[in-house]
C-alpha positions as semicolon CSV with decimal commas, in nm:
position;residue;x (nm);y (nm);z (nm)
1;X;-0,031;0,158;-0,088
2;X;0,032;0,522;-0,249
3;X;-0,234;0,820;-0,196
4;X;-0,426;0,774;-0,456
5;X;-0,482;0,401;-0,374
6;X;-0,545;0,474;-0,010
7;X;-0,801;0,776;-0,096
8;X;-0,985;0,494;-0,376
9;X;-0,992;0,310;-0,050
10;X;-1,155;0,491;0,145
11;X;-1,390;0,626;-0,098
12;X;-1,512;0,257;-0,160
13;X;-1,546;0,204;0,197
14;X;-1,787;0,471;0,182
15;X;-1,968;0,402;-0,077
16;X;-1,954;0,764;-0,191
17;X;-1,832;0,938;-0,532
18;X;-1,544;1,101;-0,576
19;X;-1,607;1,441;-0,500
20;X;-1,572;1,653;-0,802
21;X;-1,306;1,920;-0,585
22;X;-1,059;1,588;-0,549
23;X;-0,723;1,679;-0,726
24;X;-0,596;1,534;-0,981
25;X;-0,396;1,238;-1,021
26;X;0,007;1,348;-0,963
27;X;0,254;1,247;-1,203
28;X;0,461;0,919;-1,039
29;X;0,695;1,013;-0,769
30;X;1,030;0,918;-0,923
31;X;1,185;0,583;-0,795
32;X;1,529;0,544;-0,719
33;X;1,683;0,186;-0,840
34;X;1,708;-0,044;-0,525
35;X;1,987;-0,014;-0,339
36;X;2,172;-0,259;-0,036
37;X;2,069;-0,181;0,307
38;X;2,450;-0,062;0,336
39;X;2,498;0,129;0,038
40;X;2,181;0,360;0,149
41;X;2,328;0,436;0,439
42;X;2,609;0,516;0,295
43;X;2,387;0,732;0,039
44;X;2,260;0,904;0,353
45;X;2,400;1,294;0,404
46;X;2,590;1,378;0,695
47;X;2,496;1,656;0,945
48;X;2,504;1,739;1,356
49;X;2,135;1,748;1,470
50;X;2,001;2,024;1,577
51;X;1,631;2,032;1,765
52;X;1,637;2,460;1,793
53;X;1,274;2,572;1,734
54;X;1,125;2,235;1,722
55;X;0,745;2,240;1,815
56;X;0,519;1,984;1,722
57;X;0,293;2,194;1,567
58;X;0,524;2,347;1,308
59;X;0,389;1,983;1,125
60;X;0,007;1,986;1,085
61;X;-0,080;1,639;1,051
62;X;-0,352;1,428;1,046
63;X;-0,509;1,645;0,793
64;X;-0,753;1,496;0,480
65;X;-0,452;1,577;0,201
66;X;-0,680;1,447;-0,093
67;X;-0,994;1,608;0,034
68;X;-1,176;1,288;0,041
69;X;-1,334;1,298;0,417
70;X;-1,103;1,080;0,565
71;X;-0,835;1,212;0,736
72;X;-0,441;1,109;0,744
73;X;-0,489;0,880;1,039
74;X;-0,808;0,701;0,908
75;X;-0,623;0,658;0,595
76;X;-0,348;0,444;0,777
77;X;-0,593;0,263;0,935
78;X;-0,798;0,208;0,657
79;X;-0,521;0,060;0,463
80;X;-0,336;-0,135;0,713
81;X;-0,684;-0,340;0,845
82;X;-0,630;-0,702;0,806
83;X;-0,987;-0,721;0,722
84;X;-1,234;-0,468;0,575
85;X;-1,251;-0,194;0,856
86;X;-1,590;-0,014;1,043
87;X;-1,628;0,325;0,958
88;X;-1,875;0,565;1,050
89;X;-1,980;0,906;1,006
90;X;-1,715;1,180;0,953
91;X;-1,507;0,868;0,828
92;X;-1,448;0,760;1,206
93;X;-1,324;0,450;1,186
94;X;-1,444;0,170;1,499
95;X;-1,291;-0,114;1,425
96;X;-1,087;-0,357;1,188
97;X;-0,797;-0,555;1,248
98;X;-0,430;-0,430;1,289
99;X;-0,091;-0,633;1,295
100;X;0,207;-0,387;1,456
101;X;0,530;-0,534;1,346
102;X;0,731;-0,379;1,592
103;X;0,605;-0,574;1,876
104;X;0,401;-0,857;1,700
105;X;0,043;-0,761;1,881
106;X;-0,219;-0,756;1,631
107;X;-0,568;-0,512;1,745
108;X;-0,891;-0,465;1,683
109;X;-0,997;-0,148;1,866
110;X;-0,876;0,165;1,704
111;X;-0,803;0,277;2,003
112;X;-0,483;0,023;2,038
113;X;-0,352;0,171;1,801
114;X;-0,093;0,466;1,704
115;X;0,018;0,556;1,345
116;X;0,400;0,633;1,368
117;X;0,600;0,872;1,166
118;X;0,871;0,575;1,110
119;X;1,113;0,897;1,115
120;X;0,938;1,051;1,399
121;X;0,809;1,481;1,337
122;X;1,105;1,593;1,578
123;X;1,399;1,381;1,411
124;X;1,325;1,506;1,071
125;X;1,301;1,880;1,277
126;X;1,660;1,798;1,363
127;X;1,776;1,637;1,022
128;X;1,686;1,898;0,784
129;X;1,309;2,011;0,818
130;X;1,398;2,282;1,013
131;X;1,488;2,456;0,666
132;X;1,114;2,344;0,489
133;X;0,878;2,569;0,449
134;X;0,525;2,497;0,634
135;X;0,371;2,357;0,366
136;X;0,660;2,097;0,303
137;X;0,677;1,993;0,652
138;X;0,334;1,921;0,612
139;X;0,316;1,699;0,314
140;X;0,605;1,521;0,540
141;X;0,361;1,471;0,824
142;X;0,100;1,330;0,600
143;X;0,320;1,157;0,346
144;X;0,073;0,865;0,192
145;X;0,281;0,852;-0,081
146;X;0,497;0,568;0,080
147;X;0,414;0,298;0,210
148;X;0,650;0,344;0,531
149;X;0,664;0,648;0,596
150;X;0,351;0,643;0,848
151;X;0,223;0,232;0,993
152;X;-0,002;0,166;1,230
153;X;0,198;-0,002;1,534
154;X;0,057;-0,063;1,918
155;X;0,000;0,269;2,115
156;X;0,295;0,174;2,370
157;X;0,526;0,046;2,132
158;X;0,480;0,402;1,957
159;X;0,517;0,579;2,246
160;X;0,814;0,358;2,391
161;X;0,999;0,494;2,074
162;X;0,882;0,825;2,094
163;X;1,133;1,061;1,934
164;X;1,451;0,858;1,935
165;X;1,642;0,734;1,614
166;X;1,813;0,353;1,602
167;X;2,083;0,509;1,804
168;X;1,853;0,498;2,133
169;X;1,564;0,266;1,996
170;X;1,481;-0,022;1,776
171;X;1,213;-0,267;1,778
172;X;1,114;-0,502;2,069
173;X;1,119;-0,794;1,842
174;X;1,494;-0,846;1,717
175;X;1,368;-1,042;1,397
176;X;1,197;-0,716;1,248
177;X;1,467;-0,487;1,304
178;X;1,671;-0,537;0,913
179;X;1,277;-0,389;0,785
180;X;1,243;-0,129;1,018
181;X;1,634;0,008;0,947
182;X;1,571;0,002;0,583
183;X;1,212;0,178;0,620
184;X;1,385;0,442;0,799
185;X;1,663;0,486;0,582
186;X;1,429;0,472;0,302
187;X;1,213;0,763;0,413
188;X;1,510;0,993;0,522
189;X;1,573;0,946;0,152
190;X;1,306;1,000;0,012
191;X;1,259;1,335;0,172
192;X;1,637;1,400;0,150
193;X;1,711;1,426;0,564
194;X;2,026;1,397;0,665
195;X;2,196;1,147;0,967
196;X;2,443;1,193;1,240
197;X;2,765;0,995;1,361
198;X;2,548;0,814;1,617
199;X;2,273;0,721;1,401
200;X;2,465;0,623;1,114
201;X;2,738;0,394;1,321
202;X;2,376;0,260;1,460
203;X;2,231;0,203;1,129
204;X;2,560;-0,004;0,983
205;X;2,548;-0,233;1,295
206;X;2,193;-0,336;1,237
207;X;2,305;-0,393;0,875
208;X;2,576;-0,570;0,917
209;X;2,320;-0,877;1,014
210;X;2,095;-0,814;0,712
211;X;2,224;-1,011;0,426
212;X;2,075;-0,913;0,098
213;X;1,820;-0,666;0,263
214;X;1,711;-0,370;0,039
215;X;1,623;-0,014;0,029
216;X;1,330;0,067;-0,206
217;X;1,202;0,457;-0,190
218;X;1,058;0,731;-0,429
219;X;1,186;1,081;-0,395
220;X;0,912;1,319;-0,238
221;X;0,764;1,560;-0,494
């Protein structure tokens, strides 16, 4: 689900109009032509990380990018509910139902719940946002443009991962771990990040059990 789905979402949910400050509808993000899990990776720019600088806070996230009340983090959850979520005032949302592929565990409470940067705020620090200006870095924290670049997975799972690429993490459950390689390839795509030796020797040996597994992304405006 892109932004402006998501934000027609939420608005619905709400039974409220559009306010009449909401932006404009972008142009399509252009769409690169599927590729092969290995061919991506391939695609994938070379570079030594390097985490100099990195604070947290040089991303703002969780911010309401569409001006619609609901914030980035209601928006994932908002989406992602198996069935239509709770939401009360100030678009807080109390419940719904939430399936977290990385470990299986499906929740109801909000609460159980973490929406991950699939590549996490620090790794794209180290792969290239380091150069961005704030406002970039920002649209990268609260990219609801994709649909991978931010899920909602269990709290521990999320913070099991923390900020580690595939070279020191991967799923729990081995059977999801072709998806989550190609969602993080996909995104360091899309906002043109760049991988080290590690990570990319990591990334072809996950591949290398993925058959006809694919890479679908559209470049970040």
């Amino acid at each position: 689900m892109n932004l402006i789905t998501r934000g027609l979402a939420a608005a619905a949910l709400l039974a409220l109009p559009l306010a009449t400050t909401t932006p404009a509808a972008a142009a399509p993000e252009p769409a690169a032509a599927p590729m092969s899990l290995t061919a991506s990776i391939n695609a994938l720019p070379t570079a030594d990380e390097d985490r100099t600088g990195y604070q947290r806070t040089s991303f703002k996230h969780w911010t309401d990018e569409d001006r619609d009340g609901c914030n980035t983090r209601a928006e994932v959850l908002i989406a992602e509910s198996r069935i239509e979520p709770t939401i009360g005032p100030g678009c807080r949302v109390t419940g719904g139902e939430w399936f977290s592929y990385y470990d299986g565990e499906t929740w109801t409470a909000p609460g159980d719940v973490d929406i991950d940067h699939v590549v996490p705020l620090a790794e794209a620090w180290d792969s290239g946002a380091s150069a961005w200006s704030a406002q970039r870095r920002q649209a990268y924290a609260n990219d609801l443009g994709s649909d991978v670049s931010l899920i909602a997975v269990t709290d521990n799972a999320n913070q099991s991962k923390s900020d580690q690429d595939p070279a020191e993490w991967l799923p729990p459950l081995a059977g999801v771990r072709c998806t989550y390689v190609a969602e993080w390839v996909g995104t360091k795509l899309r906002w043109s990040l760049a991988a080290d030796q590690a990570e990319r020797a990591a990334l072809a040996r996950v591949a290398e059990g993925c058959g006809q597994q694919q890479v679908d992304y559209a470049l970040a405006p």
